[in-house]
Chimera marker file (.cmm) of the C-alpha trace (Angstrom):
<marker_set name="trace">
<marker id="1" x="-22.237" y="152.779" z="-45.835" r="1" g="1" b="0" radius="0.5"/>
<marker id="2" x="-25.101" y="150.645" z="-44.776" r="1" g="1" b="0" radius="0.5"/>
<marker id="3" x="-24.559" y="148.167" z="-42.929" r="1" g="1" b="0" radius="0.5"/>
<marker id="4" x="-26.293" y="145.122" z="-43.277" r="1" g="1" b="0" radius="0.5"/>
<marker id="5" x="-27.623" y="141.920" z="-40.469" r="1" g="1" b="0" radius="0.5"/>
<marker id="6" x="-28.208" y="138.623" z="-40.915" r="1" g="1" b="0" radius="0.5"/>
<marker id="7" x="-31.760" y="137.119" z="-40.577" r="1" g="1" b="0" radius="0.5"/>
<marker id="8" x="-30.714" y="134.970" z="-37.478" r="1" g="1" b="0" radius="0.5"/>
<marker id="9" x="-29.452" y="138.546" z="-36.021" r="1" g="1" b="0" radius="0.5"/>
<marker id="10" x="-32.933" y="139.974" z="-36.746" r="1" g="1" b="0" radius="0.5"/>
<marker id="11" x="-34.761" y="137.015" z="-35.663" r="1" g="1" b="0" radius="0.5"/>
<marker id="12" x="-33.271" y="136.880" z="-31.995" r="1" g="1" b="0" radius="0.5"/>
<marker id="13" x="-33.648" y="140.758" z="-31.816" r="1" g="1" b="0" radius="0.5"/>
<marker id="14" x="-37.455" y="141.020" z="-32.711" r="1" g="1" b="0" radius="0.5"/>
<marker id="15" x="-38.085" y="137.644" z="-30.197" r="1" g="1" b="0" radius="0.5"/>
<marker id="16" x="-36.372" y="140.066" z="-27.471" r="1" g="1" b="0" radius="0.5"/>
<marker id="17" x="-38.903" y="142.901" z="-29.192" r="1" g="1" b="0" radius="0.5"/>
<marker id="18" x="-42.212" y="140.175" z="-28.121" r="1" g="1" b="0" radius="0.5"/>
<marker id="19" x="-40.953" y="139.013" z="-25.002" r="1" g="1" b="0" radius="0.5"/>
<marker id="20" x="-42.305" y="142.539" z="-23.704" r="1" g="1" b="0" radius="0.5"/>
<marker id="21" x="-38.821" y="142.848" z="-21.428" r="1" g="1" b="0" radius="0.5"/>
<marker id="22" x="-37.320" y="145.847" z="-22.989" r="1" g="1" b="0" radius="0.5"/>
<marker id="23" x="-38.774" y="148.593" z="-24.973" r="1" g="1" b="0" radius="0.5"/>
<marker id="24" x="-37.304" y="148.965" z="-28.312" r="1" g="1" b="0" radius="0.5"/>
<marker id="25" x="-35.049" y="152.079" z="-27.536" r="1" g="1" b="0" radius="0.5"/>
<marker id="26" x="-33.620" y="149.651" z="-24.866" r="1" g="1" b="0" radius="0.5"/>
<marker id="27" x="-33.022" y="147.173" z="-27.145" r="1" g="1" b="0" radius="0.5"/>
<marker id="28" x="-31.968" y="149.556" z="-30.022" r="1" g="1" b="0" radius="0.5"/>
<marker id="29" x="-29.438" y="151.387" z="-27.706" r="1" g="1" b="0" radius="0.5"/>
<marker id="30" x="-27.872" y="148.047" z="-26.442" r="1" g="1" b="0" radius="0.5"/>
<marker id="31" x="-27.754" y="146.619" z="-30.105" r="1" g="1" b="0" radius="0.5"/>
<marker id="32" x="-26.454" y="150.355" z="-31.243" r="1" g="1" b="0" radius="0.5"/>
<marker id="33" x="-29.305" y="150.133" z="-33.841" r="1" g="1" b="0" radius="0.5"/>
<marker id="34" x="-31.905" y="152.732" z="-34.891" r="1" g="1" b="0" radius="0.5"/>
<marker id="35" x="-35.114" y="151.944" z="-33.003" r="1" g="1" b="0" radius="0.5"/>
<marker id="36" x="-37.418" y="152.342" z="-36.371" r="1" g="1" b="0" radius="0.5"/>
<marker id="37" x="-35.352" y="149.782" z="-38.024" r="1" g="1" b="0" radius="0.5"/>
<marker id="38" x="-35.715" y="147.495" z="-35.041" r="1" g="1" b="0" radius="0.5"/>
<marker id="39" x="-39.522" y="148.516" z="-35.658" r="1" g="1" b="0" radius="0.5"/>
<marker id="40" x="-39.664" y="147.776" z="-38.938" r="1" g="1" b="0" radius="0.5"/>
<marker id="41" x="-38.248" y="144.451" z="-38.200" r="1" g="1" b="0" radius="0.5"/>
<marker id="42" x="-41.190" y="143.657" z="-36.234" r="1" g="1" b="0" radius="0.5"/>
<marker id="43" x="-43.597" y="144.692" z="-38.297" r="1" g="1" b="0" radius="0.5"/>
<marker id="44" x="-42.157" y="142.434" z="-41.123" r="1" g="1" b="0" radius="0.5"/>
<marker id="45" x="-42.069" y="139.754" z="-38.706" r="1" g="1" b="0" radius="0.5"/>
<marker id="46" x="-45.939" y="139.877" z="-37.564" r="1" g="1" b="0" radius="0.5"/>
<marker id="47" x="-46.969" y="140.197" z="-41.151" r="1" g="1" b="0" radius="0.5"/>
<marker id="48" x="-45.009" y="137.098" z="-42.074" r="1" g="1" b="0" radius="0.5"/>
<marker id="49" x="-46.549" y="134.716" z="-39.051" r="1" g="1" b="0" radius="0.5"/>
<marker id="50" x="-49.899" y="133.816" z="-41.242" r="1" g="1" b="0" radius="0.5"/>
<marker id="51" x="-47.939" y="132.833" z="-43.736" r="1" g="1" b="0" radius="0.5"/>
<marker id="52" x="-45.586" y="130.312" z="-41.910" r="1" g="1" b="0" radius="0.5"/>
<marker id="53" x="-49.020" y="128.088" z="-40.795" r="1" g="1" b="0" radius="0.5"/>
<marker id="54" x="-50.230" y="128.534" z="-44.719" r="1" g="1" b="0" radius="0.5"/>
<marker id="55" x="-47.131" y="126.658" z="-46.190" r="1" g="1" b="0" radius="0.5"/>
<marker id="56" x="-47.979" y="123.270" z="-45.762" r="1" g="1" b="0" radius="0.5"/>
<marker id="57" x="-50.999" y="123.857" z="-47.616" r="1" g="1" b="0" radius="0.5"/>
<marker id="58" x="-49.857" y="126.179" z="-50.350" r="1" g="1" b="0" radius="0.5"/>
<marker id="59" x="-46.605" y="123.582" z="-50.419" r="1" g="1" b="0" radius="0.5"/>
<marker id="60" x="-48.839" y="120.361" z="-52.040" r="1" g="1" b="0" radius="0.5"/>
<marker id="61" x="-50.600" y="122.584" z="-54.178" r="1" g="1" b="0" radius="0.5"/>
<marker id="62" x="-47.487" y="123.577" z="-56.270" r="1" g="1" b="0" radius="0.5"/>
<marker id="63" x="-46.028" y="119.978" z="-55.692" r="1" g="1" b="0" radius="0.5"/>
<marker id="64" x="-49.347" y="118.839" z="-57.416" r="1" g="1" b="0" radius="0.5"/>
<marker id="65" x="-48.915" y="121.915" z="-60.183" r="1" g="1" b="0" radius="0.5"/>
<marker id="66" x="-46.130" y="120.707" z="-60.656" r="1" g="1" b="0" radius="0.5"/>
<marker id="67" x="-46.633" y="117.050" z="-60.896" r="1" g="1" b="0" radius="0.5"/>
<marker id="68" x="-49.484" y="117.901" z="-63.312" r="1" g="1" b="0" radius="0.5"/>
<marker id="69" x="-47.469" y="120.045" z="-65.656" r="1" g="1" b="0" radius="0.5"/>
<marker id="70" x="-44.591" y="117.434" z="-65.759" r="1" g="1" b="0" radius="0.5"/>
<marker id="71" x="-46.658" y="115.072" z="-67.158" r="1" g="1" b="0" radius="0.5"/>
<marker id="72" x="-48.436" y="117.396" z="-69.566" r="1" g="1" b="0" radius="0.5"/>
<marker id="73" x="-44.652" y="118.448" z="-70.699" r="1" g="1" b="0" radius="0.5"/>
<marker id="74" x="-43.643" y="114.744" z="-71.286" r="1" g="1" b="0" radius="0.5"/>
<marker id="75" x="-46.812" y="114.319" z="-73.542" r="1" g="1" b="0" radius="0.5"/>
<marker id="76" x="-45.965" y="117.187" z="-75.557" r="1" g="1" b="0" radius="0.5"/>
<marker id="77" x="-42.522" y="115.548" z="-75.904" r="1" g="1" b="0" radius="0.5"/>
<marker id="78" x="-43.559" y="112.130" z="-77.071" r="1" g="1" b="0" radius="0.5"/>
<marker id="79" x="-46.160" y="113.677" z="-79.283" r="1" g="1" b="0" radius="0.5"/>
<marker id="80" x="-43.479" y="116.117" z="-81.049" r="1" g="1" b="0" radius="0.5"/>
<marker id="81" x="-41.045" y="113.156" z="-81.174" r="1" g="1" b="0" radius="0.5"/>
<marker id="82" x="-44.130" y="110.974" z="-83.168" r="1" g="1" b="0" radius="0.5"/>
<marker id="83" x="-44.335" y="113.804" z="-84.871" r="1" g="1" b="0" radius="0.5"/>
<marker id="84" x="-40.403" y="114.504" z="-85.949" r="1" g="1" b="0" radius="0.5"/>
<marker id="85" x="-40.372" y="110.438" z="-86.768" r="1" g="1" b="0" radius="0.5"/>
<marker id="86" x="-43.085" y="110.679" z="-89.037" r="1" g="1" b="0" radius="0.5"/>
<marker id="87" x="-41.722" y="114.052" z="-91.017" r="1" g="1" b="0" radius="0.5"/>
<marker id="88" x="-38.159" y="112.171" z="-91.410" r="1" g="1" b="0" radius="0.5"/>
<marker id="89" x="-39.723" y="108.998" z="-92.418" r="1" g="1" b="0" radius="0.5"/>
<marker id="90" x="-41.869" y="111.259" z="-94.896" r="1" g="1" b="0" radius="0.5"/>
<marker id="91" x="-39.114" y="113.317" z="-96.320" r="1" g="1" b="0" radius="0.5"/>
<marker id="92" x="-36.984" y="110.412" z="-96.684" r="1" g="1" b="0" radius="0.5"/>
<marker id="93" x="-34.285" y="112.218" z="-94.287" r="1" g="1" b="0" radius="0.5"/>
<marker id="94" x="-34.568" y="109.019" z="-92.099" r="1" g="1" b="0" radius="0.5"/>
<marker id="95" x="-31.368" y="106.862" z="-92.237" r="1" g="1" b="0" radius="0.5"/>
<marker id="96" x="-33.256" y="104.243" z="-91.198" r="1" g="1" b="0" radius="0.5"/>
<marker id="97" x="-34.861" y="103.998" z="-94.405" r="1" g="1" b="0" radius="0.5"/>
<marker id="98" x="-33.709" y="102.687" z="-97.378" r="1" g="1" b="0" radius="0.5"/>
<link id1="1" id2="2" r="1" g="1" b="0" radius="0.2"/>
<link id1="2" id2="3" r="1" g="1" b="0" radius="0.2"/>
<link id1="3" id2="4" r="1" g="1" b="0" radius="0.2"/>
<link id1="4" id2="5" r="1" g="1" b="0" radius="0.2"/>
<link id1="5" id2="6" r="1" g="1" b="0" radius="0.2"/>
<link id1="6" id2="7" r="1" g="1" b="0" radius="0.2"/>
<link id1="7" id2="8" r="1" g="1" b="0" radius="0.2"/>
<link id1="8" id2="9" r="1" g="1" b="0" radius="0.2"/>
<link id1="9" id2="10" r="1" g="1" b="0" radius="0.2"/>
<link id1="10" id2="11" r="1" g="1" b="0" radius="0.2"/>
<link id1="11" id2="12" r="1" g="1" b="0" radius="0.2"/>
<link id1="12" id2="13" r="1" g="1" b="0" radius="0.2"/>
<link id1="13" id2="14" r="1" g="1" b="0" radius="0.2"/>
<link id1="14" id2="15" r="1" g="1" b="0" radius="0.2"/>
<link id1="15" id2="16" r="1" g="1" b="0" radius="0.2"/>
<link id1="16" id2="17" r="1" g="1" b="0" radius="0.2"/>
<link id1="17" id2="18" r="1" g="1" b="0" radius="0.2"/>
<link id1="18" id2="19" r="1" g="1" b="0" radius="0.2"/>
<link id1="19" id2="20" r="1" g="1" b="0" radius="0.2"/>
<link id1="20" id2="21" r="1" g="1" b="0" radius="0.2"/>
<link id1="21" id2="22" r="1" g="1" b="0" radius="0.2"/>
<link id1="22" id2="23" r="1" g="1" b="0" radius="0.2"/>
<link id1="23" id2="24" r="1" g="1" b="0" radius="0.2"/>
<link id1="24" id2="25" r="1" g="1" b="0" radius="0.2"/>
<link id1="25" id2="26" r="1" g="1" b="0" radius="0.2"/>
<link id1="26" id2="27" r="1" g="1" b="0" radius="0.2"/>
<link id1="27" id2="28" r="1" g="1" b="0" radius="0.2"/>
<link id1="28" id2="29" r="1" g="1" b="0" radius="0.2"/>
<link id1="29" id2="30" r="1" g="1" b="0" radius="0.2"/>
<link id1="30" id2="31" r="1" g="1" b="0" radius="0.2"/>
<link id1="31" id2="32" r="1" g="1" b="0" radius="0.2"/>
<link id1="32" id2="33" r="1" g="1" b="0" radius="0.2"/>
<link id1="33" id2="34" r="1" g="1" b="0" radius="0.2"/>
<link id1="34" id2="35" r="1" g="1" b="0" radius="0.2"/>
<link id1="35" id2="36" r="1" g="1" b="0" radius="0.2"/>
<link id1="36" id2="37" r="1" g="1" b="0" radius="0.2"/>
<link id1="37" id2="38" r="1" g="1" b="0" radius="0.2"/>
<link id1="38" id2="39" r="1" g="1" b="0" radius="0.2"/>
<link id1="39" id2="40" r="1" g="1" b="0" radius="0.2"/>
<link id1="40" id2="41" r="1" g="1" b="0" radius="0.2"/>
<link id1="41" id2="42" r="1" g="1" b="0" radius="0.2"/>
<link id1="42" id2="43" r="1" g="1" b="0" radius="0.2"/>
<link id1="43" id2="44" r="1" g="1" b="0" radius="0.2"/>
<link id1="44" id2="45" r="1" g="1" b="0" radius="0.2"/>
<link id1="45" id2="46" r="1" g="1" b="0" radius="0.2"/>
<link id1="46" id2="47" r="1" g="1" b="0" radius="0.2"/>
<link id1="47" id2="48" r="1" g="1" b="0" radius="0.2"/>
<link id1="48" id2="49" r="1" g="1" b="0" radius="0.2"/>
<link id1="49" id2="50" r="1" g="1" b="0" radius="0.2"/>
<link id1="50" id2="51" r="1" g="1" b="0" radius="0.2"/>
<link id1="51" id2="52" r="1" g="1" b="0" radius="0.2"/>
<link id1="52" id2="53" r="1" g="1" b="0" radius="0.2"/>
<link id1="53" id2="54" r="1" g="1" b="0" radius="0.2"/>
<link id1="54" id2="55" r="1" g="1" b="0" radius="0.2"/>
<link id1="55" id2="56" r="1" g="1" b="0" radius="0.2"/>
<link id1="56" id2="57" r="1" g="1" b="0" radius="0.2"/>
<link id1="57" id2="58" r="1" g="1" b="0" radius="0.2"/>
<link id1="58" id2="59" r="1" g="1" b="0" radius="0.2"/>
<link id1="59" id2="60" r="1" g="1" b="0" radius="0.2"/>
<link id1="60" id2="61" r="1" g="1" b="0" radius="0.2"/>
<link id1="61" id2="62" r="1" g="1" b="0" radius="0.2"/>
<link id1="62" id2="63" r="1" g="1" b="0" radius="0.2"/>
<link id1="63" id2="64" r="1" g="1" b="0" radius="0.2"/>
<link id1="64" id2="65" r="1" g="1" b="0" radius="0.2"/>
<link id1="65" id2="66" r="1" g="1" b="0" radius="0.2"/>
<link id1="66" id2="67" r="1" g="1" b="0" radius="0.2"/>
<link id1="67" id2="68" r="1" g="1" b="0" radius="0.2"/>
<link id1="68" id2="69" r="1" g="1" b="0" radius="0.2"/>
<link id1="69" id2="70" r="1" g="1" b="0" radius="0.2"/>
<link id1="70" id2="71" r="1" g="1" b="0" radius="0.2"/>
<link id1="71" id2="72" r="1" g="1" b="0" radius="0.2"/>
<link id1="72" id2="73" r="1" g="1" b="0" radius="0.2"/>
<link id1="73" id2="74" r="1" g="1" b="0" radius="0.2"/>
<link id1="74" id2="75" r="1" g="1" b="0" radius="0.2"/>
<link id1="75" id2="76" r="1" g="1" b="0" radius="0.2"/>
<link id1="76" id2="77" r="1" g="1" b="0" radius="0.2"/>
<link id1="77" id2="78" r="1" g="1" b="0" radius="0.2"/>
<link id1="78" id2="79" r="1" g="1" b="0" radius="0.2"/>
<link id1="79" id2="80" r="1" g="1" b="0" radius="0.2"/>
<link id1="80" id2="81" r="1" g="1" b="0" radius="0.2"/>
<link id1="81" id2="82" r="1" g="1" b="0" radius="0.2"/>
<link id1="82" id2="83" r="1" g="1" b="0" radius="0.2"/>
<link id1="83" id2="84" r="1" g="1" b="0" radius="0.2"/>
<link id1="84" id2="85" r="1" g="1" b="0" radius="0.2"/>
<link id1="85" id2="86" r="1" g="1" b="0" radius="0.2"/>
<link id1="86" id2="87" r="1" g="1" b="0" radius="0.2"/>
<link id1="87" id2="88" r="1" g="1" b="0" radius="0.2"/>
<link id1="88" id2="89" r="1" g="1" b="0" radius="0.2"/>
<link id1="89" id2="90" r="1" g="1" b="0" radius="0.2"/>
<link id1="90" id2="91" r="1" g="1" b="0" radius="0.2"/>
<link id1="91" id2="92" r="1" g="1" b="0" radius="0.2"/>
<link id1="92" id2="93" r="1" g="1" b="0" radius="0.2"/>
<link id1="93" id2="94" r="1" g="1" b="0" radius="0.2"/>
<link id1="94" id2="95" r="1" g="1" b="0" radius="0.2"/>
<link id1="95" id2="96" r="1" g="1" b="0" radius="0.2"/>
<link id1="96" id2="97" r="1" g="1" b="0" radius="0.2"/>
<link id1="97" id2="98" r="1" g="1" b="0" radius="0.2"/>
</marker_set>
């Protein structure tokens, strides 16, 4: 059965990993964890760094996305709706008209 950590658990281990103080079969034999998956760890951790200082950026472009397609989804609406009103009114379906 695997057994399975918690990203705060990770986190504090691969900080121990760059603080240079222990190798990682130190740190893997204290934490009673394979070293490669402490390794691997680390590696996913120094890939992820660029993208922590690219969020703000990437963040206000999808706000904006989605700002933009709000609004085109809310002129769809009130054109369909002008649409369904005239079809009723058309058809004579429309209670509203007697």
């Amino acid at each position: 059965m695997n057994k399975t950590y918690n990203p705060a658990f990770k986190a504090r281990l691969v900080q121990e990993l760059l603080k240079e103080t222990k190798t990682i079969s130190q740190l893997a034999a204290e934490q009673g964890i394979h070293p490669n998956l402490l390794g691997t760890w680390k590696t996913t951790a120094l890939q992820g760094l660029p993208s922590l200082f690219e969020r703000r950026d990437s963040l206000e472009a999808v706000q904006t996305a989605h700002e933009q397609h709000t609004q085109e989804l809310y002129a769809q609406i009130g054109r369909l709706t002008t649409q369904v009103a005239w079809l009723r009114k058309k058809s004579g379906l429309d209670p509203d008209q007697k």
